[in-house]
N, C-alpha and C positions, 0 to 999 in steps of 0.2 A: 453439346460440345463443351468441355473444356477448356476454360484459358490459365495458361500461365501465369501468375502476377506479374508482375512489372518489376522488373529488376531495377535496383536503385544505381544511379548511375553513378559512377565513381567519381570521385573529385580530381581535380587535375593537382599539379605539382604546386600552379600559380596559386591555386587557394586556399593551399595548404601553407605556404609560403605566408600568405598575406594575414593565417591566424596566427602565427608566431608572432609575425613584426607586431601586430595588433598586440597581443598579451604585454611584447616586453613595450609597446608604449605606453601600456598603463600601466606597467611598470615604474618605468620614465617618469608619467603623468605625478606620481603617487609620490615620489623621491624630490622632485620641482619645488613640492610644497616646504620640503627642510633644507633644501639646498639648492642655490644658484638657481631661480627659476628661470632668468631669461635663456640661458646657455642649453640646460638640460629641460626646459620646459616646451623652447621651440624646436628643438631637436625632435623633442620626442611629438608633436603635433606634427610634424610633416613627416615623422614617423608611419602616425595613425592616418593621415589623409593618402600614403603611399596602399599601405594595407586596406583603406576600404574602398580604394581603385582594384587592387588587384583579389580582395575576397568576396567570393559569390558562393551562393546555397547555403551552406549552414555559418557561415563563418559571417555573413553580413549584419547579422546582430553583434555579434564581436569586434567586428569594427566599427560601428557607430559609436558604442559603448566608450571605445579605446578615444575615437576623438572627442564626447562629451568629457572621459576623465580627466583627459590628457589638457582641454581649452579649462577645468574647474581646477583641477592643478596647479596650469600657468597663473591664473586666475588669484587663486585663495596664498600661492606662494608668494606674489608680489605685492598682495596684501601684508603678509606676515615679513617678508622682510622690509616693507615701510614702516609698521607699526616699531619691529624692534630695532632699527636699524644695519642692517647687516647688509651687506653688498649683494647688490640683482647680479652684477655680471660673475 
């Protein structure tokens, strides 16, 4: 007997949804570090912790990612506006 393979299941709207927000938080994450980190840097972390609530199956690596870039972002940008002096908020 023959079996058919396994049809790959479709993804739903929501996880497709949650690769977006993912991308543009590290987006977000990646911009924090030259401007305004505190404003645009926790935006875009509760950004990425929104998206890796709502992406599952292939997009779950892309949302981890989006929250490590996005907390190294916050991270390295309030660094750099302490060192040069430039306003966090």
């Amino acid at each position: 007997m023959s079996t058919a393979p396994p049809v790959a299941e479709r993804q739903g709207s929501a996880e497709t949804v949650g690769g977006f927000l993912a991308a543009l938080a590290i987006f977000g994450g990646l911009i924090a570090i030259a401007q305004r980190p505190v404003t645009i840097g926790i935006t875009s972390l509760l950004i990425a912790l929104i998206a890796a609530a709502m992406a599952g199956g292939r997009h779950r690596h892309l949302a981890a990612a989006a929250v490590a870039v996005t907390a190294t972002g916050w991270l390295v940008g309030m660094i750099v506006c302490v060192i040069t002096g430039r306003p966090l908020w």
